[in-house]
Backbone as CSV, one residue per row, in Angstrom:
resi,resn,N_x,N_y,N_z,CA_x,CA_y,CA_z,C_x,C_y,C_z
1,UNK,134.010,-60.625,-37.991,132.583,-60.522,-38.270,131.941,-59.485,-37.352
2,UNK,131.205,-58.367,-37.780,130.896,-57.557,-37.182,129.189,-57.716,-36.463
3,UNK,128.620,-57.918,-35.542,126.903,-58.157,-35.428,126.473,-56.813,-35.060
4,UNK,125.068,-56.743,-35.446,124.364,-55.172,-35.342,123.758,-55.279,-33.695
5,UNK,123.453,-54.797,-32.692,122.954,-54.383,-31.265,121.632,-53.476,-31.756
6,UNK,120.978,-53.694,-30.920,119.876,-53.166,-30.522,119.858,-51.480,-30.363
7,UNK,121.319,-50.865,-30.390,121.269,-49.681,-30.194,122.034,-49.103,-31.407
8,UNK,121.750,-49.848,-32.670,122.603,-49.742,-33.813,121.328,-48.972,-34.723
9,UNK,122.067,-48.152,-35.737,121.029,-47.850,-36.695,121.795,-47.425,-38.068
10,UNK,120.994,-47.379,-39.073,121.383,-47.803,-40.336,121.469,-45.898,-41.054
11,UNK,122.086,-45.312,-41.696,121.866,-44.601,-41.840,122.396,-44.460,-43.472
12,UNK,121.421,-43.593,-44.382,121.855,-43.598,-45.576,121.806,-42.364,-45.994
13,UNK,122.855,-41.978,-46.673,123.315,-40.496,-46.976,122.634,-40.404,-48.732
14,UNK,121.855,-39.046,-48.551,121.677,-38.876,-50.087,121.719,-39.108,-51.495
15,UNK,121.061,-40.889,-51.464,120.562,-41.708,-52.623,119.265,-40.772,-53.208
16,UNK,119.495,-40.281,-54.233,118.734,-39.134,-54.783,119.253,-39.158,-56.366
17,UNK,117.849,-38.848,-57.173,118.587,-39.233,-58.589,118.974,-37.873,-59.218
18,UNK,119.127,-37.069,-58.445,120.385,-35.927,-58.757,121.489,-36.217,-58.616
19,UNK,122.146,-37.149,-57.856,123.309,-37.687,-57.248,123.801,-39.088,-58.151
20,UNK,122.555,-39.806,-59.097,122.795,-40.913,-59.605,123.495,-39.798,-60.904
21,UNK,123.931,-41.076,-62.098,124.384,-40.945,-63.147,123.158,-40.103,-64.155
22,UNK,123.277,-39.614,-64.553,122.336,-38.375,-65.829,121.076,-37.717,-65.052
23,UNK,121.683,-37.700,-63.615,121.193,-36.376,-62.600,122.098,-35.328,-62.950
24,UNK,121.700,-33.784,-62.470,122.622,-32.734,-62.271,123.728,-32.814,-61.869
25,UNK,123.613,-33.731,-60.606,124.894,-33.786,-60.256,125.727,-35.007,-60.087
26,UNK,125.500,-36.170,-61.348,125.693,-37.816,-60.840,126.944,-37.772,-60.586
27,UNK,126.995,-38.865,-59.247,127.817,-39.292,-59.377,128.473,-40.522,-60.238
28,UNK,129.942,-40.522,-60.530,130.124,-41.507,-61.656,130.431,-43.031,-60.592
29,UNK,129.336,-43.530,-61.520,129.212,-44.961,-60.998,128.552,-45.129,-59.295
30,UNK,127.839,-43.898,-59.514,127.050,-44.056,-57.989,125.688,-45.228,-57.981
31,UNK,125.484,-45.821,-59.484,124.339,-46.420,-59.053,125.181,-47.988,-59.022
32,UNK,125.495,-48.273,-58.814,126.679,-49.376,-58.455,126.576,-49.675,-57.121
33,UNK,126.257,-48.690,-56.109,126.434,-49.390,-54.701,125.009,-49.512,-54.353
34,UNK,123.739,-49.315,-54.834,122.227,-49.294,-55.252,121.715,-50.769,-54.056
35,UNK,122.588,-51.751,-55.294,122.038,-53.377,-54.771,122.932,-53.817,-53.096
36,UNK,124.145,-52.980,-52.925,124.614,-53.286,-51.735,123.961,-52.334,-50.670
37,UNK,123.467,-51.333,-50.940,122.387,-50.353,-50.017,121.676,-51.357,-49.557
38,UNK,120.788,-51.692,-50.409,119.468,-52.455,-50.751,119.293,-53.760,-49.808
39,UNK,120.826,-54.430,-49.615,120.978,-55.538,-49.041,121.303,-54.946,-47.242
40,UNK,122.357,-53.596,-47.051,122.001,-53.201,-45.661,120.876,-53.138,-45.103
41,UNK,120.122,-52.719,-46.134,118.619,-52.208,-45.389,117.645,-53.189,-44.775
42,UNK,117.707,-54.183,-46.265,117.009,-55.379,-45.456,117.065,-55.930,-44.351
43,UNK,118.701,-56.435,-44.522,119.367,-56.588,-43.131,118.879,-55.817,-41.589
44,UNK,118.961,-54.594,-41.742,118.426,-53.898,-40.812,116.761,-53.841,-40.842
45,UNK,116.302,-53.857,-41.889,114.707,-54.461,-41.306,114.425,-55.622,-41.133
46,UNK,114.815,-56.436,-41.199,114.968,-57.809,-40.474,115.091,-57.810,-39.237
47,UNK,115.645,-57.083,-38.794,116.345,-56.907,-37.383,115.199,-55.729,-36.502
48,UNK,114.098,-55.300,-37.091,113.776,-54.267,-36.288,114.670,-53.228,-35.621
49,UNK,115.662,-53.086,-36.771,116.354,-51.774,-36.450,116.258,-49.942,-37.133
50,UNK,116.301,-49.233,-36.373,116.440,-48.217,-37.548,117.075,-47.802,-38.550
51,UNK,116.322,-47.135,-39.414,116.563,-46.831,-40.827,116.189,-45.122,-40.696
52,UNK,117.584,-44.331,-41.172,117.178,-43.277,-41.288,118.244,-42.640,-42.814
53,UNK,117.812,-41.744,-43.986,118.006,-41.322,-44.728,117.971,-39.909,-45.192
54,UNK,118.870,-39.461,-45.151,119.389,-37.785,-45.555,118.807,-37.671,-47.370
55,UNK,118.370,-36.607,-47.143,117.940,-36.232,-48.609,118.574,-34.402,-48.661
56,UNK,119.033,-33.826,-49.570,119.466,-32.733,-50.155,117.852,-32.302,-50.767
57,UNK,117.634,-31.072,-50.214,116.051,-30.542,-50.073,115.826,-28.821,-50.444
58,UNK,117.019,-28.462,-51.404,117.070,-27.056,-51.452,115.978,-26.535,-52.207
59,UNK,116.049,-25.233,-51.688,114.741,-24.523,-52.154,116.060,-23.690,-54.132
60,UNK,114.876,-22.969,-54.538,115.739,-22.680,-56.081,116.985,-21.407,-55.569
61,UNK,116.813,-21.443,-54.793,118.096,-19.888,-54.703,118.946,-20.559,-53.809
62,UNK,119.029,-21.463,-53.382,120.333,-21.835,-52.485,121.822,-21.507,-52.920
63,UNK,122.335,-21.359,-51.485,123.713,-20.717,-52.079,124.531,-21.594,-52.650
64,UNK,124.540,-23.037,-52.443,124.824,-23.941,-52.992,125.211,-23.909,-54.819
65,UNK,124.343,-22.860,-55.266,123.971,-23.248,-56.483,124.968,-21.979,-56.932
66,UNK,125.488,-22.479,-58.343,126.683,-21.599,-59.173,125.699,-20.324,-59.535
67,UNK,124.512,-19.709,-59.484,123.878,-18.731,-59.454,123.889,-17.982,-58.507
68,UNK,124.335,-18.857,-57.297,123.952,-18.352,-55.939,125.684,-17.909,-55.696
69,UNK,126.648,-18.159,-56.687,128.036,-17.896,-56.443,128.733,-19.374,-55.587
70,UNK,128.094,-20.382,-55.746,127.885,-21.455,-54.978,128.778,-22.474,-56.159
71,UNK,129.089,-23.350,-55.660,130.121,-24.776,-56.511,129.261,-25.747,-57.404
72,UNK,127.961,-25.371,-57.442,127.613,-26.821,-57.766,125.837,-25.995,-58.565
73,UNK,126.030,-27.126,-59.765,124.827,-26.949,-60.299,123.353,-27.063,-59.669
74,UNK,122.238,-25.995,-59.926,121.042,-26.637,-59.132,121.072,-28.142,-59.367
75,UNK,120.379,-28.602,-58.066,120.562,-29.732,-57.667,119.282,-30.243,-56.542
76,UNK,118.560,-31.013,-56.461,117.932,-31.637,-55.282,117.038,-30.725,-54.992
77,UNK,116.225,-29.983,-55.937,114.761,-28.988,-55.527,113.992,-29.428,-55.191
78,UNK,113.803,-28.981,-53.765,112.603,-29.327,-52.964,111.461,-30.188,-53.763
79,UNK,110.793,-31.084,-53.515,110.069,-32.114,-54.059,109.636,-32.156,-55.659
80,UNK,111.111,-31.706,-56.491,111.563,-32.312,-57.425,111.859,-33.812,-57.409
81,UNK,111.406,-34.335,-58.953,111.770,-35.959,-58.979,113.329,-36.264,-58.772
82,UNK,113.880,-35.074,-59.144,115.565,-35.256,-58.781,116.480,-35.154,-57.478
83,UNK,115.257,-34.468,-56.542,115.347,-35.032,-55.010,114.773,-36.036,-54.850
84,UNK,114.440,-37.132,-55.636,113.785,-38.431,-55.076,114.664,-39.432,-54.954
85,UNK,114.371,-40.515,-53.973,115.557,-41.746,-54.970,114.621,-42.377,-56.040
86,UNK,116.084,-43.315,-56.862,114.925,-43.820,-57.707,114.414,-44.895,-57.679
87,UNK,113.015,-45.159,-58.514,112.018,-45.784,-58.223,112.413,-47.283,-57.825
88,UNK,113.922,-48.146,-58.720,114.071,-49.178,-57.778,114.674,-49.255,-56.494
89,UNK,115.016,-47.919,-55.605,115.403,-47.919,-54.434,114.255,-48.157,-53.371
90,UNK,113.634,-49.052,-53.219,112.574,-48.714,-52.223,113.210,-48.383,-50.948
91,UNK,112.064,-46.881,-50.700,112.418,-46.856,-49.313,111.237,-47.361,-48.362
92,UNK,111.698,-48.136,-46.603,110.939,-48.842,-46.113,110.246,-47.900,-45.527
93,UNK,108.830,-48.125,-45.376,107.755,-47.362,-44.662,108.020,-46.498,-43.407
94,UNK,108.980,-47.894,-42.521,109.616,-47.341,-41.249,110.431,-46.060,-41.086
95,UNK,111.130,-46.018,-42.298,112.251,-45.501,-42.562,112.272,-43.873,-41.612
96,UNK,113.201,-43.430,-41.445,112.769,-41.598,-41.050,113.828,-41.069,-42.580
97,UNK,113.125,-39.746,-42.861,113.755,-39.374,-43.818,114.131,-37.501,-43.010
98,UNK,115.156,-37.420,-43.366,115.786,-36.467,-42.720,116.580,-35.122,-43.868
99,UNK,115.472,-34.187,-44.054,115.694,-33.078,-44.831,116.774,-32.537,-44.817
100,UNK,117.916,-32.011,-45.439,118.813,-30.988,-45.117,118.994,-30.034,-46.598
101,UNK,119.556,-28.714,-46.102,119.818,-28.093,-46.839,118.829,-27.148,-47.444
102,UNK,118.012,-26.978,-46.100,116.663,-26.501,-46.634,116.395,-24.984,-46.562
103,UNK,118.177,-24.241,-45.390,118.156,-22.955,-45.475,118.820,-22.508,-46.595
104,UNK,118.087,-21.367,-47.606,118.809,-20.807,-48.615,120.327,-20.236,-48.646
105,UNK,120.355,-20.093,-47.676,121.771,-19.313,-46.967,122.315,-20.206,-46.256
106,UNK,122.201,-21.529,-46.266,123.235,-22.442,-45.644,123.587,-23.695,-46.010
107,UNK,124.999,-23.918,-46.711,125.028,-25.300,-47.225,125.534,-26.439,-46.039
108,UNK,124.756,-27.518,-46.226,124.329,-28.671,-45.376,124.799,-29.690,-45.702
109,UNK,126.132,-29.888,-45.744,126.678,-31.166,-46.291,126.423,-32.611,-45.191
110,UNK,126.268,-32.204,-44.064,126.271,-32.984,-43.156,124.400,-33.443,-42.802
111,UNK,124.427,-34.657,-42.434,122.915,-34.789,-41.871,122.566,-34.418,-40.913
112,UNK,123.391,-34.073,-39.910,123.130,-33.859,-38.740,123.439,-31.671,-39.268
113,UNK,123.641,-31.206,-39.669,123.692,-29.598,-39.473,122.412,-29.069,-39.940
114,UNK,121.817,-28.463,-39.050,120.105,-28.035,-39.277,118.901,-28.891,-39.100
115,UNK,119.220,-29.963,-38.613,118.390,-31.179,-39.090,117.962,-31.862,-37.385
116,UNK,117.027,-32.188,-37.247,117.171,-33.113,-36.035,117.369,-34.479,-35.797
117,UNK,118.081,-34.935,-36.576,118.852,-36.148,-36.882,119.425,-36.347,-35.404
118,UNK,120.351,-35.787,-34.762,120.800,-35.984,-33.481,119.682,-36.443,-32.479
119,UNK,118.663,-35.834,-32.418,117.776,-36.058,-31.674,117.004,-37.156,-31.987
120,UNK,116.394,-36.994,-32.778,116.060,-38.626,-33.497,116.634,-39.704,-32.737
121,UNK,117.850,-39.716,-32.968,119.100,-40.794,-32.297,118.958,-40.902,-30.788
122,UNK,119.030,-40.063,-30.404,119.072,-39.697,-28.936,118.249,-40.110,-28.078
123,UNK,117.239,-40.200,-28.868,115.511,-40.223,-28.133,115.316,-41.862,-28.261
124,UNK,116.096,-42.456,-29.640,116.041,-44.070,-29.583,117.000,-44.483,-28.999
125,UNK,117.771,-44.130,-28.687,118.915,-44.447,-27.749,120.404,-45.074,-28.678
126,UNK,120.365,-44.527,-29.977,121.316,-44.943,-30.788,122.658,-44.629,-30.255
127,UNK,123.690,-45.458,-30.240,124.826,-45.149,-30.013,125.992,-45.479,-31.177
128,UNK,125.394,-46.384,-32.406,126.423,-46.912,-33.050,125.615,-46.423,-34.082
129,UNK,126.051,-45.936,-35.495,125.669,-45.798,-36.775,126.613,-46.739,-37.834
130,UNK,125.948,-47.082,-39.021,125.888,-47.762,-40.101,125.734,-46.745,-41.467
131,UNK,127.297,-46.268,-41.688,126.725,-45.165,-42.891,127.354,-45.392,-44.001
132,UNK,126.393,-45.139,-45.293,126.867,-45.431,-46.160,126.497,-44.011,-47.283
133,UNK,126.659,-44.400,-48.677,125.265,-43.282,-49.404,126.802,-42.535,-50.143
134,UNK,125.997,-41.248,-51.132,127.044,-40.381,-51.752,126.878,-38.915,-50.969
135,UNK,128.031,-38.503,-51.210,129.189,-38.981,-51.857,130.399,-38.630,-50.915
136,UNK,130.801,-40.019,-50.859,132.341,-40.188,-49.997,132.666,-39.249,-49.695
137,UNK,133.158,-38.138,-50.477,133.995,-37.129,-49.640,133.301,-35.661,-49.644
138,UNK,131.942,-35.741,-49.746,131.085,-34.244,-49.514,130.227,-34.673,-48.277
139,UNK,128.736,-35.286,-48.369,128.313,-35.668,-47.738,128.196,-36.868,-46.852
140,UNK,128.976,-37.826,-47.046,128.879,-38.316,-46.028,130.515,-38.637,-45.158
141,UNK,131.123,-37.760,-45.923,132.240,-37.559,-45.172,131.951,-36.787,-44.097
142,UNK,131.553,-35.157,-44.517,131.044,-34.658,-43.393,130.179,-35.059,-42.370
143,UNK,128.492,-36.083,-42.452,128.067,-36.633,-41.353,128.627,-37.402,-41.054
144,UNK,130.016,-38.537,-41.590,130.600,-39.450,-40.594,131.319,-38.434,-39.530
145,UNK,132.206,-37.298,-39.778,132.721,-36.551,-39.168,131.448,-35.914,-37.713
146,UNK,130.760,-35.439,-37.815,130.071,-35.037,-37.153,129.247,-35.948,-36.248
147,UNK,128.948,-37.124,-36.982,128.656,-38.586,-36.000,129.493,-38.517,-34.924
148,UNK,131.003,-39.150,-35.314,131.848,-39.083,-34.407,132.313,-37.880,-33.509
149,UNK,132.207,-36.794,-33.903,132.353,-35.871,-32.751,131.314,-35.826,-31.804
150,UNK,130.097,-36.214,-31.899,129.041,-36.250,-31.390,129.055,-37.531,-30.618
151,UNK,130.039,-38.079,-30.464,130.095,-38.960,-29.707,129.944,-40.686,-30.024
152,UNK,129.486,-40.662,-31.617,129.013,-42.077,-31.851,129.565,-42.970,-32.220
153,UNK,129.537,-44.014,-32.388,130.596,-45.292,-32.959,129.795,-45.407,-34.578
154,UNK,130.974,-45.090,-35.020,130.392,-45.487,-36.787,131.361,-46.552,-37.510
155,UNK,130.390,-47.171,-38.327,130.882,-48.264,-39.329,130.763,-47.596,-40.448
156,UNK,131.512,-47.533,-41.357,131.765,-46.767,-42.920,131.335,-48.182,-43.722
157,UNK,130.320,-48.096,-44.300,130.253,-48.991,-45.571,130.708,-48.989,-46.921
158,UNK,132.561,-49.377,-46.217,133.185,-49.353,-47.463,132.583,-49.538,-49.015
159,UNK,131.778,-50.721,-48.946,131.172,-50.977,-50.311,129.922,-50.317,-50.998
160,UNK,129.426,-49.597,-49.777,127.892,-48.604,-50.442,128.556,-47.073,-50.037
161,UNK,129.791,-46.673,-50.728,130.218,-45.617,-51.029,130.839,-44.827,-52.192
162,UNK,130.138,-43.835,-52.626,131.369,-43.230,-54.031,131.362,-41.774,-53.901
163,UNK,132.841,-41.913,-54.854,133.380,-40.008,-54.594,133.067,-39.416,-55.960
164,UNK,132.430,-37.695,-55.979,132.675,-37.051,-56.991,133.858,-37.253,-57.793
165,UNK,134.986,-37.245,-56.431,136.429,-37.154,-56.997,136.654,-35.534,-58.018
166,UNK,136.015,-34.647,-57.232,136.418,-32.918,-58.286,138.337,-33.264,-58.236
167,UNK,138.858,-33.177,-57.382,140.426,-33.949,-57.375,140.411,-35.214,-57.596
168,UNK,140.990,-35.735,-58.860,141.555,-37.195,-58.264,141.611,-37.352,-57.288
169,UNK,141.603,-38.911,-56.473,141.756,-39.340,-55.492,140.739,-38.595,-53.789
170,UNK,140.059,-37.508,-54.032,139.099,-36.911,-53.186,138.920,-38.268,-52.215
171,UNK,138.099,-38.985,-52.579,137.141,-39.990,-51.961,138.033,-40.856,-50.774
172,UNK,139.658,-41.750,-51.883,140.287,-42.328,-50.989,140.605,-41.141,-49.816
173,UNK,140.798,-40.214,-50.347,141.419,-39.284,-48.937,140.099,-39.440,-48.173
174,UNK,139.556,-38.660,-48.308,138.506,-38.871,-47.505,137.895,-40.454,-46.565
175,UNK,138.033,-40.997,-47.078,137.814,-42.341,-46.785,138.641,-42.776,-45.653
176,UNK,140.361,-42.184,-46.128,141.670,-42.097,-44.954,141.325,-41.249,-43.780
177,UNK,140.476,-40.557,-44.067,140.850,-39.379,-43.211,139.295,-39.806,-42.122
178,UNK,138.278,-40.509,-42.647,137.307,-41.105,-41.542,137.515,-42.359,-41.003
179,UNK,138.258,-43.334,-41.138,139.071,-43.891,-40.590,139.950,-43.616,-39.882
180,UNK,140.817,-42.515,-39.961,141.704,-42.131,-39.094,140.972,-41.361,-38.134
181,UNK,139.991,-40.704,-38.176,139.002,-40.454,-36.876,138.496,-41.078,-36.451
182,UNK,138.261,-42.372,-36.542,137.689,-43.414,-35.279,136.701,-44.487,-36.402
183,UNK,136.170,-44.429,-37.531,135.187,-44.983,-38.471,136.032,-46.473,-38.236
184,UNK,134.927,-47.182,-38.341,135.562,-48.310,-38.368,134.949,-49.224,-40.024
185,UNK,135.910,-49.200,-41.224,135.279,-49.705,-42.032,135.077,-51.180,-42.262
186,UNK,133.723,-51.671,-42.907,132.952,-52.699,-42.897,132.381,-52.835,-44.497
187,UNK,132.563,-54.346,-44.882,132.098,-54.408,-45.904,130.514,-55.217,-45.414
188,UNK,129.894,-55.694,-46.522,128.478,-56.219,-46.274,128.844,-57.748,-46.082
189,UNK,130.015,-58.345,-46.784,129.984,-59.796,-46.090,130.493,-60.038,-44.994
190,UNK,131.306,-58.775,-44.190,131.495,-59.015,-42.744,130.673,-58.384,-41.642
191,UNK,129.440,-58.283,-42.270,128.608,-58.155,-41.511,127.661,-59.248,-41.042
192,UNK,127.308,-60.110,-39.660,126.777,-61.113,-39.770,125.826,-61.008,-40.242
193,UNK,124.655,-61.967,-41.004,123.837,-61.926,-41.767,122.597,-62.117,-40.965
């Protein structure tokens, strides 16, 4: 059974309905981990803990974009409804929401690259993260990666995670491969309540 500390914080990777199913870029069966998000969060506002959330925030020319010679369809335009989450995701008031991807010339898979997400953390004295969100092996593979080099203790929320999967199997690798860097994965019923 895992319990959350006072120096724990919740972090959710790019729930955005570009990322859901009949977005630009859904993921398949990303709105599936929706109600287990939903139940971390509470959890963590219950607790007077932090809540912080990565959003994909590109402006229309990002290099990101197959116009831009980039992998991936426009996607997540700046305060487009398809950079939003959707409307049954509430997000909590408390929450910090943390922009990325906002230089045209730089793709931002990670929450922490361009972003002051680190600092954020730093300044509350976070030492352990709680990450979950899409997609397994783009974005929040890369901020679990960068968590942990940065020094932090992360829990992978096995169950509020999904992969594009552009390769078969993408996600499990990925999934192997943040675990094998230090992630320690956690489902929501072994988390004390």
């Amino acid at each position: 059974m895992e319990t959350t500390a006072s120096d724990d914080a919740l972090l959710i990777v790019d729930i955005q309905n570009d990322f859901l199913p009949g977005g630009a870029l859904g993921v398949p069966g990303g709105e599936r981990i929706l109600p287990v998000l939903s139940e971390y969060l509470n959890r963590f506002l219950a607790r007077g803990l932090p809540i912080f959330l990565t959003r994909d925030w590109h402006p229309p020319n990002h290099c990101s974009f197959q116009q831009q010679g980039g992998p991936w369809p426009p996607h997540c335009l700046a305060g487009s409804q398809g950079a939003l989450p959707p409307d049954h995701f509430p997000v909590p008031a408390s929450a910090v929401i943390i922009y990325k991807g906002i230089d045209p010339d730089q793709d931002a898979y990670s929450g922490f690259q361009g972003t002051a997400l680190h600092r954020h953390l730093q300044a509350l004295g976070i030492r352990r993260l709680f990450i979950g969100g899409l997609a397994t092996d783009y974005c929040v593979f890369n901020t679990v990666k960068d968590a942990l080099a940065l020094g932090y203790g992360v829990c992978l929320l096995t169950d509020a995670i999904k992969a594009v999967n552009v390769k078969p199997d993408d996600g499990e690798r990925a999934e192997q491969e943040m675990i094998h860097l230090g992630a320690v994965p956690i489902r929501l019923e072994a988390l004390a309540a």
